[in-house]
C-alpha positions in Angstrom: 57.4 83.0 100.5 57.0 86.1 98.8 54.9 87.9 96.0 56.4 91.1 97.3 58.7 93.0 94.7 61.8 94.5 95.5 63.0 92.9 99.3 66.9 93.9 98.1 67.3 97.1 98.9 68.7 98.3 95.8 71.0 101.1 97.0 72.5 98.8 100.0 75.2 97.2 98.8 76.4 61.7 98.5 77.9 60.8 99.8 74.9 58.2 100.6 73.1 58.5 103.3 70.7 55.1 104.3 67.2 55.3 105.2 65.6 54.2 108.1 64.3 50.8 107.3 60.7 50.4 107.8 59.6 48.0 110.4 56.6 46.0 111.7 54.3 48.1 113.9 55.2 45.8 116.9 59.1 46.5 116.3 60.6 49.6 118.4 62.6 53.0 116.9 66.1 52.1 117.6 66.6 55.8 118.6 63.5 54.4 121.6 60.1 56.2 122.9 59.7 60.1 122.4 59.9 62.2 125.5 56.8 62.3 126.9 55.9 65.6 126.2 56.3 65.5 123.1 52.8 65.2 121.3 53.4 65.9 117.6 52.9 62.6 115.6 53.5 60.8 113.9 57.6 61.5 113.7 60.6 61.1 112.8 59.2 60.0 108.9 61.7 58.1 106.7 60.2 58.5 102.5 61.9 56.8 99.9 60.6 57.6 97.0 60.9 56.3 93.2 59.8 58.2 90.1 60.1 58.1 86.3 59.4 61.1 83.6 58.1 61.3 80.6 59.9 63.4 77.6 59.5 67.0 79.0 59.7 66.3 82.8 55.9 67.2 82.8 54.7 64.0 84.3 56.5 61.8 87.4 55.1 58.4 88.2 56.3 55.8 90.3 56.3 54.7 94.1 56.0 56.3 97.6 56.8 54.6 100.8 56.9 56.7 104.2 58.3 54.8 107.4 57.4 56.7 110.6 57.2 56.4 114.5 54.6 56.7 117.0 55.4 59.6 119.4 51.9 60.3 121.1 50.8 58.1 124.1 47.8 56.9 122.2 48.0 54.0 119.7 48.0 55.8 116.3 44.8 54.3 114.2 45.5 56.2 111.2 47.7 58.5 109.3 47.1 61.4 106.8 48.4 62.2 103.6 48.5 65.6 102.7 48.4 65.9 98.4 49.3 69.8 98.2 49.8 69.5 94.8 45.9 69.6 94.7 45.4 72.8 96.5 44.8 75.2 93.2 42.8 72.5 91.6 41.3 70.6 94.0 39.8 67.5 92.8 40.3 68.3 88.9 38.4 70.2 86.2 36.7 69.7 83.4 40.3 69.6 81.4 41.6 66.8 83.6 42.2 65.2 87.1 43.9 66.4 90.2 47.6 66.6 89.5 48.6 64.7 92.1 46.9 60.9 92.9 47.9 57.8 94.5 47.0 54.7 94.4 47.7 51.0 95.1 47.7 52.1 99.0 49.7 49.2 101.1 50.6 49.0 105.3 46.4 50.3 105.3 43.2 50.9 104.5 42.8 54.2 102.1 39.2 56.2 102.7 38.2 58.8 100.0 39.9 61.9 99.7 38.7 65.2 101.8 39.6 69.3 102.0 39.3 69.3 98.1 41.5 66.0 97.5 44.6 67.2 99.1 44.1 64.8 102.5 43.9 61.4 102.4 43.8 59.4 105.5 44.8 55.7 105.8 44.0 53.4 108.5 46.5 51.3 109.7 45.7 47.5 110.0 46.3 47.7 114.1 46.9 50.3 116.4 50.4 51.2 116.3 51.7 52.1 120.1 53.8 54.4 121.6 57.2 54.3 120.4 56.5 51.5 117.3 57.2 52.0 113.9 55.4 51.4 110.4 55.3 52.6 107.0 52.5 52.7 104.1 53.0 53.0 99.8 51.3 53.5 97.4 52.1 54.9 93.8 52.2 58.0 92.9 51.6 60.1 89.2 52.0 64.1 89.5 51.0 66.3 86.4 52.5 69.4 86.4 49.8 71.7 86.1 50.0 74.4 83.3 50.3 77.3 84.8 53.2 80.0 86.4 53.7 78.7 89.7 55.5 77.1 92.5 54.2 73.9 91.3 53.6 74.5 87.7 55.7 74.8 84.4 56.8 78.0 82.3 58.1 77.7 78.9 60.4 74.5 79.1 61.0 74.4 82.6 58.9 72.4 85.0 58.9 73.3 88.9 57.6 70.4 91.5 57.3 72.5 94.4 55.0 70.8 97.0 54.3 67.8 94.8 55.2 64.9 96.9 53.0 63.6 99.2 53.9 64.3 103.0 52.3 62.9 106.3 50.3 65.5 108.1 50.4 65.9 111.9 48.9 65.1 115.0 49.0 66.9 118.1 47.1 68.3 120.9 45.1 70.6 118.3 43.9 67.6 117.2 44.5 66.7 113.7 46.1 69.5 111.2 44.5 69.3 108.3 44.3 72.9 107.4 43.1 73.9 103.2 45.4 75.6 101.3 44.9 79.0 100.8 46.8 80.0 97.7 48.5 83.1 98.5 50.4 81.8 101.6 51.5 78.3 103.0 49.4 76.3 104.5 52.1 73.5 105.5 52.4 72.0 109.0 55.4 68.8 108.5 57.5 67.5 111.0 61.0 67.1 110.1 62.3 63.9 108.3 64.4 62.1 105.9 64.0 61.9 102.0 66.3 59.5 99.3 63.9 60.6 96.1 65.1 59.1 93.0 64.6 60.6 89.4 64.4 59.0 87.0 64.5 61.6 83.2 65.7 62.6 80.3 69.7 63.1 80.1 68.9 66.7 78.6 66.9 67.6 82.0 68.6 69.5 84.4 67.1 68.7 87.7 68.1 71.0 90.7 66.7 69.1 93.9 66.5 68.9 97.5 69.6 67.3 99.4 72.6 65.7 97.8 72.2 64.6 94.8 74.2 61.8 92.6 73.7 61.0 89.0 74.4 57.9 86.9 73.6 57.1 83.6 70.2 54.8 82.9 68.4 53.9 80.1 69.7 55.4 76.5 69.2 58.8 76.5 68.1 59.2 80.2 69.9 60.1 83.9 69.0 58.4 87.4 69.0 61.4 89.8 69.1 60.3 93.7 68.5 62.9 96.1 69.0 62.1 99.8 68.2 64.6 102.2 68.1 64.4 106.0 66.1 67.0 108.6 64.3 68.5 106.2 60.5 69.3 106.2 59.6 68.6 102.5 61.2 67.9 98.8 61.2 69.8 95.7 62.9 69.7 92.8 62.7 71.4 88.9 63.5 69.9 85.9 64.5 72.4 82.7 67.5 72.9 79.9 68.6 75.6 83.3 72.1 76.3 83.3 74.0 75.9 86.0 77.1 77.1 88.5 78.2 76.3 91.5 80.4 78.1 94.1 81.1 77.6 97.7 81.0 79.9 100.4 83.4 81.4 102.7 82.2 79.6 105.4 82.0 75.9 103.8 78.4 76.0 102.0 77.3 75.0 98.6 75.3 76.9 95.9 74.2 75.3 93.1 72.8 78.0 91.0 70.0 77.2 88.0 68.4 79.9 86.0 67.0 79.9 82.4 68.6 81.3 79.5 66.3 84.4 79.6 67.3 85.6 83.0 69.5 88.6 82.8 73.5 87.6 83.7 73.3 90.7 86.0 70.7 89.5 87.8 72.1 85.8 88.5 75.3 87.4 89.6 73.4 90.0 92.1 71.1 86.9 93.5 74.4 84.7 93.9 76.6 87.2 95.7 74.1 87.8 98.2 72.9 84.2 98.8 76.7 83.8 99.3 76.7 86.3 101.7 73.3 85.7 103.4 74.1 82.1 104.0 77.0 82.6 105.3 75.7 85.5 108.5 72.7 83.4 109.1 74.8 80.6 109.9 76.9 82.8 112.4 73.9 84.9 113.9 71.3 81.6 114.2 73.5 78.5 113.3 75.0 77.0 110.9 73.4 76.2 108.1 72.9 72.0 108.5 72.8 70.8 105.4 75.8 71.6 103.2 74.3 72.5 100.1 71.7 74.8 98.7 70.3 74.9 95.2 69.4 78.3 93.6 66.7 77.7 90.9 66.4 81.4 88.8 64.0 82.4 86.7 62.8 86.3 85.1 59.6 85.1 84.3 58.0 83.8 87.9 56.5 87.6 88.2 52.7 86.3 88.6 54.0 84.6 91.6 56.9 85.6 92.9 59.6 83.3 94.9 59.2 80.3 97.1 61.5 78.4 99.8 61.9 75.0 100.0 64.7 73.0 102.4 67.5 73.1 100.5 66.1 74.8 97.5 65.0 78.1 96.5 62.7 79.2 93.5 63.9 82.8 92.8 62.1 85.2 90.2 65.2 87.4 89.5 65.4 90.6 88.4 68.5 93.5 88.3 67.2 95.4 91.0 65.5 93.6 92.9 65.1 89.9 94.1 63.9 87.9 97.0 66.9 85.8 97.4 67.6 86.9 101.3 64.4 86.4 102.8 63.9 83.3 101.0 66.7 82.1 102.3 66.3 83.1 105.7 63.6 80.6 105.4 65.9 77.9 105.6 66.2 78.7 109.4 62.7 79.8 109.9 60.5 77.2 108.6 63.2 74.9 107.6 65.0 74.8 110.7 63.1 76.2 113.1 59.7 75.0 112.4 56.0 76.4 113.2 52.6 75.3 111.6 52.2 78.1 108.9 48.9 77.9 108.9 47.9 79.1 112.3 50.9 81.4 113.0 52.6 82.3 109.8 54.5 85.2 111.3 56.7 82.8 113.3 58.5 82.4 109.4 57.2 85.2 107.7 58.3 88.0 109.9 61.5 86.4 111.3 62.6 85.9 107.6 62.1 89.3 106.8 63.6 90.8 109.6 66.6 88.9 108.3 66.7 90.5 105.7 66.3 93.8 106.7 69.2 92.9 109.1 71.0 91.7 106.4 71.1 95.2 103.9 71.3 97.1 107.1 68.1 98.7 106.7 67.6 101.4 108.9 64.4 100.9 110.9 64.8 103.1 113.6 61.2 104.7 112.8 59.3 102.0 111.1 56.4 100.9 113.6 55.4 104.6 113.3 55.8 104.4 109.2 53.6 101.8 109.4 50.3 104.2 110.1 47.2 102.5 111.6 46.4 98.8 112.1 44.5 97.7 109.0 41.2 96.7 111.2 40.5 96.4 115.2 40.8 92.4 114.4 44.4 92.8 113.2 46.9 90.9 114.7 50.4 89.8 114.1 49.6 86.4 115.2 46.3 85.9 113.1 46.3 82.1 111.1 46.1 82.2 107.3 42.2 81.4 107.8 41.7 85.1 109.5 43.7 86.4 105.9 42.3 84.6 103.6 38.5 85.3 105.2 38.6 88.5 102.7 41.3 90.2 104.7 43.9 88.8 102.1 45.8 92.6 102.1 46.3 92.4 105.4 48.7 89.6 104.5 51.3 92.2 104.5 50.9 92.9 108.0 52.9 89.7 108.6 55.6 90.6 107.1 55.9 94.7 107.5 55.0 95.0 111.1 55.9 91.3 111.8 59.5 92.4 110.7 59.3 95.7 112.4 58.1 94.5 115.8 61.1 92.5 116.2 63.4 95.1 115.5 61.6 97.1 118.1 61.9 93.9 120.3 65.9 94.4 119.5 66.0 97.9 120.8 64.5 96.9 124.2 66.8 93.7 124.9 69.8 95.4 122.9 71.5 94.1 120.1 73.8 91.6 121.4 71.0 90.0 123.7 68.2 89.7 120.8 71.2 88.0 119.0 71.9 86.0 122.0 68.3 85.5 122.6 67.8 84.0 118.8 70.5 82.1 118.1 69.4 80.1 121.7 65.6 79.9 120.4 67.2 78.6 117.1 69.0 76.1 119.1 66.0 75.1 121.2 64.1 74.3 118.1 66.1 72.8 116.0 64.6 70.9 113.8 61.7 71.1 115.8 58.4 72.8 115.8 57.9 76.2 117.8 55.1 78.2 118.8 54.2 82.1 119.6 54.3 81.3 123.2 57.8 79.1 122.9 59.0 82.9 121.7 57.4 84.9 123.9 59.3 82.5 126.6 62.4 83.2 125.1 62.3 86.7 124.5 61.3 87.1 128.7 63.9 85.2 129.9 66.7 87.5 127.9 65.3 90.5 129.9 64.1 91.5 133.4 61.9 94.2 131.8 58.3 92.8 131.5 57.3 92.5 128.3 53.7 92.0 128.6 53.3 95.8 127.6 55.2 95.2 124.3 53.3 92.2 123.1 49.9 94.2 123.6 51.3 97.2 121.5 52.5 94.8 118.8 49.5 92.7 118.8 51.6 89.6 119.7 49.3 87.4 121.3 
């Protein structure tokens, strides 16, 4: 994510796809137990998901159901459901409700709503062991708030980002469920499959996660299905956007959306380098999984900025300048490779920018010394979102700047082609999976015989 302006640099050039099923808790994951070190739970998490608009695309309602598996060693007694959609307004205002609620809770016991109505834990009706599957539903009825935002509306054009509801995870931290801070992302998911079906308007465009099919339905309306596999969460937008779509040298689709105020120049600048950004990430970390990728532009998102998603990016576009690269660098770090960007946000944040410094060709020969003195004594590269948002919220930029900076600096002491070597093989390792500051600092060792216990205290990687 970014609010930061100008990360070009401006001079520098379904086919369907079935669902797991969900099962009984006593029935067993065909795919069989987890490894047993793996901790995080509960996994692999099937959602199938079925939703109706209203005239404008302003309000969804339908039905949720989430299938998933028991990885920890421990029977699971309960799951959480985190309602992100709530994190601005909490548990409503005096103009309305939360914009996100469920209800009619199946497969388990709801309790009331905690960390400002965006967690809601279920208990299942028996321990679920190691290995088993289950699934819960409930309904679900999202309001798009009315305001600028990743999840808000603008003019005609309505954008769901962290609307659904997604399980939370368990692990040996104990049980993530972390507030949302605003500014960043507060979002710790394990990677699953989605099939989300839309049900709107025929004169709604709706850009969405995954491959999507449409049919006719009712008079007047479309039935969108979306199916998306590996990927960490869903969004979509719904708007009169126009639309192109072009394929990249190397075999990926862009679907580009922007609204009919958004400069021509600035479309064509954001899809040439999304073209071209796709395509070297895929050769320097791996290819890029999931065959498509849907642009959604806009020249009004200034209060906010842009946003990744899997499979989707929300882009505020402008002639000279635009986030389009380090958004989509997400893809691989978040997306792909995933971390909990609560508690180390620079595992995305910085890796996605030094992407895209990699990508212009940015000379950066001298940046740690540009970057002047460390904000504070406290400051840290590896700080959580709660030491940012404790009225250190400047220091944000830490994350990205020196984040970015120290890696480059981490290049010139491996050399280039073994910090190449070095991420594509981290990418690998955690692919689809969930990495940690330590998993990196591994990686980054073994690709050297230098000690680099010196560099990670100058850096403040800890």
């Amino acid at each position: 994510m970014t609010s930061l302006r100008h990360w070009r640099a401006p001079s520098l050039a379904l086919a369907a796809v079935l669902l797991l099923v969900p099962q009984t808790a006593a029935a067993q994951d065909t795919a069989g137990p987890a490894a047993p070190g793996s901790t995080a739970t509960p996994d692999r998490p099937s959602y199938d998901v079925s939703l109706r608009s209203d005239a404008d695309g302003s309000r969804w309602s339908g039905r949720q159901t989430v299938s998933f598996r028991n990885a920890a060693r421990t029977p699971l007694r309960s799951v959480d459901v985190r309602l992100w959609g709530n994190g601005t307004d909490g548990c409503g205002t005096p103009d309305g409700p939360s914009p996100v609620r469920v209800g009619r809770v199946t497969g388990g016991t709801p309790r009331p709503l905690t960390v400002g109505c965006t967690a809601l834990r279920i208990d299942l009706p028996a321990p679920l062991p190691y290995g088993a599957r289950t699934s819960v539903s409930f309904d679900v009825e999202i309001t798009v708030p009315g305001r600028v935002h990743r999840f808000g509306r603008d003019g005609a054009h309505r954008y769901l980002g962290n609307a659904l509801p997604l399980l939370s995870v368990r692990d040996a931290q104990g049980r993530h469920l972390d507030p949302d801070v605003g500014f960043g992302e507060s979002f710790h998911t394990l990677a699953g499959d989605f099939r989300v079906v839309l049900d709107h308007p025929a004169a709604l465009v709706v850009p969405a996660t995954g491959t999507t099919i449409r049919r006719a339905g009712g008079p007047g309306r479309t039935v969108s299905t979306s199916v998306a596999r590996g990927v960490r969460d869903f969004a979509w937008a719904a708007g009169p956007f126009l639309s192109k779509t072009v394929t990249t040298p190397g075999g990926v689709r862009l679907n580009a959306y922007w609204t009919a105020t958004t400069s021509p120049e600035g479309v064509a600048a954001d899809l040439k380098d999304a073209v071209g950004s796709v395509d070297e990430f895929g050769q320097r970390f791996g290819r890029y999984p999931y065959g498509e990728l849907d642009l959604v532009m806009s020249d009004t998102l200034d209060d906010f900025g842009s946003m990744e998603f899997p499979g989707l990016v929300l882009l505020w576009t402008e002639p000279d300048g635009s986030a389009v690269v380090h958004e989509i660098a997400h893809q691989w770090f978040y997306g792909i490779v995933g971390n909990d960007q609560f508690a180390s946000p620079w595992l995305d944040e910085s890796f996605a920018q030094y992407a895209n410094e990699l990508y212009y060709r940015q000379d950066t020969a001298t940046c740690w010394a540009d970057q002047g003195p460390w904000p504070s004594g406290t400051s840290a590269l590896t700080r959580s979102l709660a030491y940012f948002a404790d009225g250190r919220r400047t220091e944000y930029r830490v994350v990205y700047h020196r984040g970015a900076c120290a890696l480059h600096d981490l290049e010139r002491v491996l050399g280039g082609p073994a910090m190449a070597g070095m991420l594509r093989g981290y990418a690998r390792d955690h692919w689809l999976g969930v990495t940690t500051t330590a998993d990196f600092k591994r990686a980054a060792q073994a690709a050297t015989a230098r000690d680099l216990g010196p560099f990670w205290t100058e850096h403040r990687i800890h």
